[in-house]
ROGUTOR-960364 format. One record per atom (N, C-alpha, C): residue in one letter; x negated, y negated, z negated. Coordinates in pm, 1 decimal, padded with zeros to 6 digits. Example, Ala and Ser with C-alpha at 12.3 -4.5 7.8 and 13.67 -1.06 7.14 Angstrom:
<atoms>
  resn         u         v         w
     A  -01319.0   00569.0  -00780.0
     A  -01230.0   00450.0  -00780.0
     A  -01320.0   00330.0  -00780.0
     S  -01285.0   00225.0  -00708.0
     S  -01367.0   00106.0  -00714.0
     S  -01290.0  -00003.0  -00787.0
</atoms>
This chain:
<atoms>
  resn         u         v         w
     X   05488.1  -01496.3   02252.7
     X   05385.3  -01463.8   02155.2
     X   05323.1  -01327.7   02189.0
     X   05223.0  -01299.8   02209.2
     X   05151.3  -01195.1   02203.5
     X   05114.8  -01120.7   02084.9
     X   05118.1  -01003.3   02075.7
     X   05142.3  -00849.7   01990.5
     X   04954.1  -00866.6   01956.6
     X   04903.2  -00850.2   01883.5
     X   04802.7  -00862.3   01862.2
     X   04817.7  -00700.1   01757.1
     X   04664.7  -00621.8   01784.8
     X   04690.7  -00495.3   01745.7
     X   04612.6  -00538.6   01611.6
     X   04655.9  -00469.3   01488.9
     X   04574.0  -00466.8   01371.6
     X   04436.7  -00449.7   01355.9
     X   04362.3  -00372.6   01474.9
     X   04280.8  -00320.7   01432.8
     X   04169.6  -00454.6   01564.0
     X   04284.2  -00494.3   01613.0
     X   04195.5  -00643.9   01702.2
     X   04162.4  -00737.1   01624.3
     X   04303.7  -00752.8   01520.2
     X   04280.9  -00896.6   01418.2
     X   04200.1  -00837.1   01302.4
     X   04140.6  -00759.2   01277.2
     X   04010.9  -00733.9   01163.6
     X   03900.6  -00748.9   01283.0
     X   03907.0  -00731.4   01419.0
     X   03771.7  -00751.0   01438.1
     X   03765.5  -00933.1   01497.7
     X   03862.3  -00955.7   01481.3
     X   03836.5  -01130.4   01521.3
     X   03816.8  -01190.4   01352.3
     X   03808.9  -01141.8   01312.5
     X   03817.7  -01175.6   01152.1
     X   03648.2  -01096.9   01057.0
     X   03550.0  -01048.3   01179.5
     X   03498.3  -01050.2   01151.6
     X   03397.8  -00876.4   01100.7
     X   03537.7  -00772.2   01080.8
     X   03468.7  -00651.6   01052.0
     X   03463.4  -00553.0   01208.8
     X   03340.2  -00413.2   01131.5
     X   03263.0  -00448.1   01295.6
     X   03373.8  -00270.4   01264.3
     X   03442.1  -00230.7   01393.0
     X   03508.5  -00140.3   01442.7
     X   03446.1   00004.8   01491.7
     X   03504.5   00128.5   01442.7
     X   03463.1   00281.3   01455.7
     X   03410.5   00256.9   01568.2
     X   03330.8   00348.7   01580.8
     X   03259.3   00323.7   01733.7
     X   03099.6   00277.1   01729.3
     X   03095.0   00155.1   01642.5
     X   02996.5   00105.4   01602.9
     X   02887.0   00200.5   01532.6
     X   02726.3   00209.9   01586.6
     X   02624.9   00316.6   01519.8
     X   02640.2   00238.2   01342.4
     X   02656.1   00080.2   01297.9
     X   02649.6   00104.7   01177.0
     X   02711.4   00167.5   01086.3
     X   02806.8   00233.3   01140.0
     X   02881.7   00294.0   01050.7
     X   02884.8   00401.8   01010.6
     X   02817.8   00531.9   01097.6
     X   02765.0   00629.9   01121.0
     X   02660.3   00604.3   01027.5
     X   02558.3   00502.0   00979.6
     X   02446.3   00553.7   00934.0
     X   02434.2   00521.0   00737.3
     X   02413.9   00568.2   00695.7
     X   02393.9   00548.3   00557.5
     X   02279.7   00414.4   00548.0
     X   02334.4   00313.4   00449.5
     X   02294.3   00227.0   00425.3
     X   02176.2   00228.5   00318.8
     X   02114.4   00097.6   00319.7
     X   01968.6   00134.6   00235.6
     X   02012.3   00073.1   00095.9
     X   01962.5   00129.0   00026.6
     X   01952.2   00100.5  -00122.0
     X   01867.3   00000.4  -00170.1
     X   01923.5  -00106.1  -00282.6
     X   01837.5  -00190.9  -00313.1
     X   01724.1  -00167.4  -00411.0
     X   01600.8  -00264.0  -00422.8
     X   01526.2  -00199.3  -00544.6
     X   01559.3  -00303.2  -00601.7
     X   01652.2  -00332.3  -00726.6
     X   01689.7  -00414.4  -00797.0
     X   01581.4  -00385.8  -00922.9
     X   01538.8  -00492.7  -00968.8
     X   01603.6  -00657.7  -00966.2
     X   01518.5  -00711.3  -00865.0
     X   01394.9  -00628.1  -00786.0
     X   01342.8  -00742.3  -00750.1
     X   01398.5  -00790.6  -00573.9
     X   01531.7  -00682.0  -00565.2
     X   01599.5  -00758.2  -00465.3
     X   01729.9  -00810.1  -00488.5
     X   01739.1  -00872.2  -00647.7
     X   01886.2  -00910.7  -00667.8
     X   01916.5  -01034.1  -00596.5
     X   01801.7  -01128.3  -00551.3
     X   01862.9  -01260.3  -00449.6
     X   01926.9  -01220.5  -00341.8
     X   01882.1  -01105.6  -00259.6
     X   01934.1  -01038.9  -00116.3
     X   02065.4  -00957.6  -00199.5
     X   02070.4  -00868.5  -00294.0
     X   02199.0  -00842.0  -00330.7
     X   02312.4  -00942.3  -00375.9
     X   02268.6  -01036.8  -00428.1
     X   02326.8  -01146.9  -00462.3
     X   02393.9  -01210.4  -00325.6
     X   02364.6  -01242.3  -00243.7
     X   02374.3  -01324.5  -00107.6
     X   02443.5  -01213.2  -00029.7
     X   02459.2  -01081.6   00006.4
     X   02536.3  -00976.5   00051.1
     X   02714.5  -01002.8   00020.7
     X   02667.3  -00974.8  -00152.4
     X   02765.9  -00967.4  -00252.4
     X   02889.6  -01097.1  -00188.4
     X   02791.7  -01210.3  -00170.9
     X   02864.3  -01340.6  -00207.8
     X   02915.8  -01353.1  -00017.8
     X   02887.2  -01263.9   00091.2
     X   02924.1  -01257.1   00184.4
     X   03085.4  -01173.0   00210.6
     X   03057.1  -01056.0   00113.7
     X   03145.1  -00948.3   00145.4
     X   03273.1  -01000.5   00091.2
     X   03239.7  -01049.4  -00028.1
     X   03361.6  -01193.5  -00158.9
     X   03432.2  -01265.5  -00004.1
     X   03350.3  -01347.9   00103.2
     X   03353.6  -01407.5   00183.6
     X   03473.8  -01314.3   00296.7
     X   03421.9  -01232.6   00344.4
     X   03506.8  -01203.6   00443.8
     X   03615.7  -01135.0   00370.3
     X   03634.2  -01052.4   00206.4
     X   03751.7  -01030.8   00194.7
     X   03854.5  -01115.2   00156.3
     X   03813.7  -01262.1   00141.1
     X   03897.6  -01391.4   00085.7
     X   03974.8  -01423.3   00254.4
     X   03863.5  -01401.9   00377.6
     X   03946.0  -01405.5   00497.4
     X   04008.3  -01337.3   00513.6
     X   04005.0  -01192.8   00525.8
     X   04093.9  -01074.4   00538.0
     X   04228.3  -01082.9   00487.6
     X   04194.9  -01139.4   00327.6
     X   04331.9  -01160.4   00259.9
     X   04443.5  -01254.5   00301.0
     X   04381.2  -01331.9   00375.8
     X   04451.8  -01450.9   00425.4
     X   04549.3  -01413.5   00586.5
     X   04497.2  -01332.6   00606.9
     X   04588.3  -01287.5   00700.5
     X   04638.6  -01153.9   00669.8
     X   04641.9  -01062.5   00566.7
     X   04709.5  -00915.4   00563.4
     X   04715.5  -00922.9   00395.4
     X   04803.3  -00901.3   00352.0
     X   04824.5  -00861.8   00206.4
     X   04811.6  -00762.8   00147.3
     X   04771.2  -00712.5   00044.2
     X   04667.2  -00577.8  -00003.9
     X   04775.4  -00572.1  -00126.5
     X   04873.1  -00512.0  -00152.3
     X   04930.6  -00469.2  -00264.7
     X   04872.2  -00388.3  -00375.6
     X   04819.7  -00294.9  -00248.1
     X   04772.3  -00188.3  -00330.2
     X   04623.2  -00153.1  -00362.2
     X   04531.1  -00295.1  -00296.2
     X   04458.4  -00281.2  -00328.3
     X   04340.7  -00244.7  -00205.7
     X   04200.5  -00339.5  -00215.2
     X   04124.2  -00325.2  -00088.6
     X   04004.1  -00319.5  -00162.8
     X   03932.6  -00304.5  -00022.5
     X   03758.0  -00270.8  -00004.7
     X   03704.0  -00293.8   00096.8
     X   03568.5  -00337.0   00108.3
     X   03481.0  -00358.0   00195.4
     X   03359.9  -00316.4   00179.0
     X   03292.3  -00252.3   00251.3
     X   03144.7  -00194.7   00196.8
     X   03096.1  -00292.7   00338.7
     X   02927.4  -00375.7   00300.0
     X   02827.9  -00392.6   00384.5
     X   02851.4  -00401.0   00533.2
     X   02789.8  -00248.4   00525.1
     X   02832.1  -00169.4   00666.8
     X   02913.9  -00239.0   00801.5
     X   03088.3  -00299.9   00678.1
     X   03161.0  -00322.0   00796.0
     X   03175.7  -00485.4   00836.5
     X   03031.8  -00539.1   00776.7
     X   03026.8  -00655.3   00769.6
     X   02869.5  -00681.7   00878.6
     X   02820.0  -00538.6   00947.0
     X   02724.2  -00552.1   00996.7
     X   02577.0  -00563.2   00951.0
     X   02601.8  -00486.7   00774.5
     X   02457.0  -00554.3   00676.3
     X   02443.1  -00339.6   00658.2
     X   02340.2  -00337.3   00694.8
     X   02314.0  -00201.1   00676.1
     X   02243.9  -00183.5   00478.5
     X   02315.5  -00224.3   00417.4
     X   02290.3  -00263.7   00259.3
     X   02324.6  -00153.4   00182.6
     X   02314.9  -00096.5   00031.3
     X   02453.1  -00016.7  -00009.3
     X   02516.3  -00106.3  -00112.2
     X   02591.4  -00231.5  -00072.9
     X   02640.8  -00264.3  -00144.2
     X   02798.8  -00288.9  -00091.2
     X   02890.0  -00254.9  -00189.0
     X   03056.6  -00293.2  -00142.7
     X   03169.1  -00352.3  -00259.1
     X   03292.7  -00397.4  -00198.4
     X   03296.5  -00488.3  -00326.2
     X   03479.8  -00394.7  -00289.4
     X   03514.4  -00390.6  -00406.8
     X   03663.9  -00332.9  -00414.7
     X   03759.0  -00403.9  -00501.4
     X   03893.0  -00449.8  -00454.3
     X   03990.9  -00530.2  -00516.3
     X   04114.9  -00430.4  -00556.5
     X   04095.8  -00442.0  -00697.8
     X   04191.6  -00318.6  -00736.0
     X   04316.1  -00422.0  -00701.5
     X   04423.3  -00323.5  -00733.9
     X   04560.8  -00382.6  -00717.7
     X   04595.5  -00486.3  -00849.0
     X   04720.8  -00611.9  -00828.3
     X   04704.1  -00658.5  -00902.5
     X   04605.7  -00790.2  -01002.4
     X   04621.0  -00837.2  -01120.0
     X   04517.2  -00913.8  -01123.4
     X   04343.8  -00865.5  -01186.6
     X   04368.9  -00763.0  -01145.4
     X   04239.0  -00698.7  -01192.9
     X   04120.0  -00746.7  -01151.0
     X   04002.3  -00785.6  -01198.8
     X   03853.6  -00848.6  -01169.0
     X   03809.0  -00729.6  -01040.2
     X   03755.4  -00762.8  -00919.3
     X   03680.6  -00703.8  -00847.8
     X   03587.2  -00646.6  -00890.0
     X   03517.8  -00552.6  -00801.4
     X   03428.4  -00437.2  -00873.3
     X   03307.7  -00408.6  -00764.4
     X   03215.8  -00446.5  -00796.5
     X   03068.3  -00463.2  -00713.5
     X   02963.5  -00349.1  -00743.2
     X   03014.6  -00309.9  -00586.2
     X   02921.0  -00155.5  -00625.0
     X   02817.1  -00181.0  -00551.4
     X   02667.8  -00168.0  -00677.1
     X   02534.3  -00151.7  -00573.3
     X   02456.8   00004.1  -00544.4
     X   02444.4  -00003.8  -00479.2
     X   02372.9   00158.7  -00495.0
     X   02435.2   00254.8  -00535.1
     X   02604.1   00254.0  -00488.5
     X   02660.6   00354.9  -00567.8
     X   02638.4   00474.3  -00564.8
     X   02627.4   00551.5  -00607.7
     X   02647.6   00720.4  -00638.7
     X   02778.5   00805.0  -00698.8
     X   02856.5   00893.2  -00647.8
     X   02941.6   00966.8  -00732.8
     X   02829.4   01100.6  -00785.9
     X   02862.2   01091.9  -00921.2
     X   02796.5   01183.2  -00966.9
     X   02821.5   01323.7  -01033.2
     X   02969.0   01304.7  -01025.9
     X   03060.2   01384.7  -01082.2
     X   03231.9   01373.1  -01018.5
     X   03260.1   01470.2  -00994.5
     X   03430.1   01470.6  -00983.6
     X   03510.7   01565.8  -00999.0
     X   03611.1   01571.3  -01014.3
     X   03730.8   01628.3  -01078.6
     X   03781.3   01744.9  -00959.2
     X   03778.4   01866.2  -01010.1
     X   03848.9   01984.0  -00950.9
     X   03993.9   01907.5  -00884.0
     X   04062.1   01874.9  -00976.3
     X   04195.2   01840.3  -00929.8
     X   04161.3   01705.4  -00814.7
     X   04284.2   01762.5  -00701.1
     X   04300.4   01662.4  -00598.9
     X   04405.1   01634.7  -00579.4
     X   04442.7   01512.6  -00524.0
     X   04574.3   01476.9  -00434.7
     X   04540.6   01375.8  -00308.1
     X   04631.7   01448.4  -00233.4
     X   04622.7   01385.9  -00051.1
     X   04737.9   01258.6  -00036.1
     X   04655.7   01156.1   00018.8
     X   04785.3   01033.9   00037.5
     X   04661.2   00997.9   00173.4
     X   04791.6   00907.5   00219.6
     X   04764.4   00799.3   00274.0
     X   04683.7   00697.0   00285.2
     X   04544.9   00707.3   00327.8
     X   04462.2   00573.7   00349.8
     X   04374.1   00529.6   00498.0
     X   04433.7   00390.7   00497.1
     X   04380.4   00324.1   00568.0
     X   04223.4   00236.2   00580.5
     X   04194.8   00188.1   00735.8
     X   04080.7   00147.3   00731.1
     X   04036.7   00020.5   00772.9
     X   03969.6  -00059.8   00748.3
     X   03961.6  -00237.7   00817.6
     X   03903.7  -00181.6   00935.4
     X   03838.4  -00046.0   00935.1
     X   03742.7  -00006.5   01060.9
     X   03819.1   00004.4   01172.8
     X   03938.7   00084.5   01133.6
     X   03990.4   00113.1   01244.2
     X   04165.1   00124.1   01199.7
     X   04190.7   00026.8   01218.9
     X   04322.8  -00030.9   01116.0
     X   04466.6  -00010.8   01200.8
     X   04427.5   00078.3   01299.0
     X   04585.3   00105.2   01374.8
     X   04664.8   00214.7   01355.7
     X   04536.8   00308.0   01268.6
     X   04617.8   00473.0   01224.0
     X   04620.2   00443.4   01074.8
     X   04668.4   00534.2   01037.8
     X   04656.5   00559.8   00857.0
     X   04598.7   00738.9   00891.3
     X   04528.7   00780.3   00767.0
     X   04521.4   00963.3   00737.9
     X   04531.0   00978.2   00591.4
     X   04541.7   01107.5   00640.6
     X   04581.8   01172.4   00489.6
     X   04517.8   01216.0   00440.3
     X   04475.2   01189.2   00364.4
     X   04273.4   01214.3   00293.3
     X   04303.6   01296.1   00146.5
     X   04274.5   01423.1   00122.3
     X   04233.1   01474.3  -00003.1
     X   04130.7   01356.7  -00082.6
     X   04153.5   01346.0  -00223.5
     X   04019.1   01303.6  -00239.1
     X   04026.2   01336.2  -00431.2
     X   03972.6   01378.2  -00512.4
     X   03946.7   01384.4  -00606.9
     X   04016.9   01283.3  -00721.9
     X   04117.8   01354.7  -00798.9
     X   04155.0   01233.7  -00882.0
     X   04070.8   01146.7  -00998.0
     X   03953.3   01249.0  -01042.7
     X   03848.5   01110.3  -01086.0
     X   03693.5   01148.7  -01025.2
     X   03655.9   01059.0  -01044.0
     X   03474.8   01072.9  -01013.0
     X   03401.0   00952.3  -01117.9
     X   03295.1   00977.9  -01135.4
     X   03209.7   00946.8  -01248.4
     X   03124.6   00871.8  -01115.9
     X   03085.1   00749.8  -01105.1
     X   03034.0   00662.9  -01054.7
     X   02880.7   00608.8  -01093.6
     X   02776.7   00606.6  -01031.9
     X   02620.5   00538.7  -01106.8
     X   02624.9   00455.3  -01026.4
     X   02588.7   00332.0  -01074.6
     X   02558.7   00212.4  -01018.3
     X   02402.6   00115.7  -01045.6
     X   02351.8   00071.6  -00978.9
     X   02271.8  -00000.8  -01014.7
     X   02272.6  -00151.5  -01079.7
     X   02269.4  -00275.4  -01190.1
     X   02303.3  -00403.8  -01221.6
     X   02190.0  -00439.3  -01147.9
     X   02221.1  -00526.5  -01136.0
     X   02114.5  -00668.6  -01084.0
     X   02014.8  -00651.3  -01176.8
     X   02025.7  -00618.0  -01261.1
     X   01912.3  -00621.8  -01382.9
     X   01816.2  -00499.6  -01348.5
     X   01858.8  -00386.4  -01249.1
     X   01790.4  -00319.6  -01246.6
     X   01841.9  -00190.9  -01339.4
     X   01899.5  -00162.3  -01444.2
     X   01959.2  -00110.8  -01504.9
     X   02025.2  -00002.1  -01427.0
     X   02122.4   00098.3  -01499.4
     X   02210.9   00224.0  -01418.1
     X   02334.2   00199.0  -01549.3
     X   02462.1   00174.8  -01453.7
     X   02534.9   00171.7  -01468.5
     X   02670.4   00280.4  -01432.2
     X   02707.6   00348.3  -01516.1
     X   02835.6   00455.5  -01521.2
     X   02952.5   00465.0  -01565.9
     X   03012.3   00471.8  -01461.4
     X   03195.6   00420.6  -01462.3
     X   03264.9   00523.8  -01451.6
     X   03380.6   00597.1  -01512.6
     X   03449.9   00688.7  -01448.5
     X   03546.9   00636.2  -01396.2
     X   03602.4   00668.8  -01292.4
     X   03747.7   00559.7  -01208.4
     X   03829.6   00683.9  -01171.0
     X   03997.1   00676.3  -01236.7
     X   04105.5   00764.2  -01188.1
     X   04196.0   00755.8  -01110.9
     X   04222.2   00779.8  -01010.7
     X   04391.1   00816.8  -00943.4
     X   04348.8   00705.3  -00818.1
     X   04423.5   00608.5  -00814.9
     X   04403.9   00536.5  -00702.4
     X   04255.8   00447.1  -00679.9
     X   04189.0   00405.7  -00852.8
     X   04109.1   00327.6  -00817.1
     X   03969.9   00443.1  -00742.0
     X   04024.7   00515.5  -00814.9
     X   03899.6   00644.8  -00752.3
     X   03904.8   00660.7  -00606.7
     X   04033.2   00654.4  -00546.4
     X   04030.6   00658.6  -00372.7
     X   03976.5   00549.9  -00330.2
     X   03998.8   00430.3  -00383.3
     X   03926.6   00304.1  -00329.5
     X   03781.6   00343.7  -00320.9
     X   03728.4   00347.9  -00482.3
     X   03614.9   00370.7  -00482.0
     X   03537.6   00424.2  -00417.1
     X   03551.1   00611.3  -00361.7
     X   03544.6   00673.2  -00300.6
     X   03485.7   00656.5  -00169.9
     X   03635.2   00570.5  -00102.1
     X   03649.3   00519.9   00018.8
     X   03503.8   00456.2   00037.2
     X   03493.6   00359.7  -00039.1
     X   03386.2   00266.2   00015.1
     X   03234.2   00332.0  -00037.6
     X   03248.6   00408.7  -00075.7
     X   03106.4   00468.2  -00140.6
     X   03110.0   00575.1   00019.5
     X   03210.4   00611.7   00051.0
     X   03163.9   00692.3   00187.8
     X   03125.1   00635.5   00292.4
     X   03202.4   00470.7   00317.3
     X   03114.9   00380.4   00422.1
     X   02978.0   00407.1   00423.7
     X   02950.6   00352.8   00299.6
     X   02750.3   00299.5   00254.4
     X   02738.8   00489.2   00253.7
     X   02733.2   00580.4   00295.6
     X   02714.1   00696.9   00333.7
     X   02722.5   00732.1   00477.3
     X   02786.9   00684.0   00553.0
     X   02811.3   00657.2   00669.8
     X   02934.5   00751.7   00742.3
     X   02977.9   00715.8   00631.3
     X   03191.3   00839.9   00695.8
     X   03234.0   00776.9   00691.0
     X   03333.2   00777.5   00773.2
     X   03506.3   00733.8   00776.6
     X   03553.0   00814.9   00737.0
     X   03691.4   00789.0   00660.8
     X   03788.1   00870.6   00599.4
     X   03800.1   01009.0   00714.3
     X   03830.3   00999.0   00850.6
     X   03857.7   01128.6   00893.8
     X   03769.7   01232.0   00879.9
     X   03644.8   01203.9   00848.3
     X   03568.0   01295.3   00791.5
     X   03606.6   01335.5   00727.9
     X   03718.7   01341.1   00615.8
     X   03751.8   01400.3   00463.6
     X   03840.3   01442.6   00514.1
     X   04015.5   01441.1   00624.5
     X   04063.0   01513.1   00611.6
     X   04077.5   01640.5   00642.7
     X   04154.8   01712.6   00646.7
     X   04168.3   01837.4   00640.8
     X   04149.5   01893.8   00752.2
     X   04088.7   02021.1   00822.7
     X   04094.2   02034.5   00998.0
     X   04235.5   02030.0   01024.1
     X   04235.3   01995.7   01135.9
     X   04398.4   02007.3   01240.1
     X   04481.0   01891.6   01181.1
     X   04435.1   01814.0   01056.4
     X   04508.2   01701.6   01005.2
     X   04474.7   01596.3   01127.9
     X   04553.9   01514.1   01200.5
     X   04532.6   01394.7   01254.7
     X   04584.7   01238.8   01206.3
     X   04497.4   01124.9   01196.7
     X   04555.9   01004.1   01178.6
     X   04640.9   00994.6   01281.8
     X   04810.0   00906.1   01185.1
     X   04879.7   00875.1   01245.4
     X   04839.7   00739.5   01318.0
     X   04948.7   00679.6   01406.4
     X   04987.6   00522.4   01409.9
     X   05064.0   00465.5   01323.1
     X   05010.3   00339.5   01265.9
     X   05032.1   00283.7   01141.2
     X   05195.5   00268.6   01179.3
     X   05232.3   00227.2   01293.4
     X   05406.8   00230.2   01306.4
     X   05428.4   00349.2   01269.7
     X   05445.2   00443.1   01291.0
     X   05478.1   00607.6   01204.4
     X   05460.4   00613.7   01107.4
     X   05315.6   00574.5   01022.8
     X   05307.6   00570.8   00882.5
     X   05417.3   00490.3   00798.8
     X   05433.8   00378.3   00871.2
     X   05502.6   00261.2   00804.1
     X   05679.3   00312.8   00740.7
     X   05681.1   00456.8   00886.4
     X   05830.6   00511.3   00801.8
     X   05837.0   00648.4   00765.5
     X   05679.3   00670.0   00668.8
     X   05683.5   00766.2   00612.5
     X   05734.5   00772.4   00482.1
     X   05715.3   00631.7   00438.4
     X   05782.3   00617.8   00287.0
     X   05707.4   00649.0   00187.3
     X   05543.7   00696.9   00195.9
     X   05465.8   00688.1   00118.6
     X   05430.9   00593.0   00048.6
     X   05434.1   00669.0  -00040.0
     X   05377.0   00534.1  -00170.7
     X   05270.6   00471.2  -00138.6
     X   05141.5   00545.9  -00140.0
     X   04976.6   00486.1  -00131.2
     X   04908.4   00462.7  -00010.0
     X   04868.6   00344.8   00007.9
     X   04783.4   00349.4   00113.0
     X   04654.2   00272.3   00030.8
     X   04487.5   00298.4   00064.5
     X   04398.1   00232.1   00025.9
     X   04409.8   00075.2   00079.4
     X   04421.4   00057.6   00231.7
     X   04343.0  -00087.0   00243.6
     X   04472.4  -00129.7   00369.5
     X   04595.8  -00020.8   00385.5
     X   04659.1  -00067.8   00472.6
     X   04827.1  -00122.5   00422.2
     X   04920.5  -00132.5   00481.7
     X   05023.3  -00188.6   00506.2
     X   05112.6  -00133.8   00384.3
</atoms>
């Protein structure tokens, strides 16, 4: 049997790998409503490849996918909290606000799914969203769902997590992470 690397089986499965200019670039914003059919049809893609994803890697703690790593230069991303919690469809997100207080854990990436880093990130942020209706929508999200959130609001911005950590911080290999004994990871093992 052949060793297949994590970060090979997300790209045979469909998400496009660091390296790639889409990821680097900030994604375009919809003018909802009168592009809710194209947000609609994104939406019902990203649903799509994380129902595959799931089928081969198990998300305990909870996943995300923004556009971007689906090859749709869009700002739309869809996040699966942990648990049986309803998914959460961010269009046009914005953080608009966040919390002095931080804590650094562990998160991983479908982008590049062979390291984990250790990402500061704000324990809440105040979220604007756009509805299909065209409307603005505002969420505050705390502790872990806020790193998810986060996470994928920095895709459709065009960062990867190592952008956020700390200088001289380096991503590990997910085998090292795996016996760190950390509690949290966003989208990995």
């Amino acid at each position: 049997m052949i060793d297949v690397r994590p970060s090979q089986r997300m790209r045979d499965l469909g998400v496009v790998q660091r390296g790639a200019g889409i990821l680097a670039e900030p994604a375009r914003a919809f003018d909802l409503p009168s592009e809710r059919d194209e947000a609609e049809r994104i939406t019902d893609e990203l649903f799509a490849a994380m129902e595959r994803i799931s089928r081969v890697h198990p998300f305990a703690k909870g996943m995300g996918l923004a556009a971007p790593q689906i090859g749709i230069t869009r700002a739309a991303a869809i996040v699966q909290p942990p648990g049986n919690a309803p998914a959460i469809t961010l269009l046009n997100p914005q953080i608009i606000t966040h919390s002095e207080e931080t804590d650094e854990q562990y998160e991983g990436c479908l982008s590049f799914f062979d390291v984990r880093g250790l990402v500061p990130r704000p324990l809440k942020i105040t979220v604007e969203t756009t509805a299909l209706t065209g409307g603005t929508v505002t969420t505050v999200y705390e502790r872990g769902l806020a790193r998810l959130i986060h996470h994928e609001i920095d895709h459709l911005d065009g960062l990867l997590y190592i952008a956020q950590m700390r200088t001289g911080v380096a991503p590990i290999p997910v085998e090292e992470y795996r016996q760190t004994g950390r509690a949290w990871v966003y989208d990995g093992t």
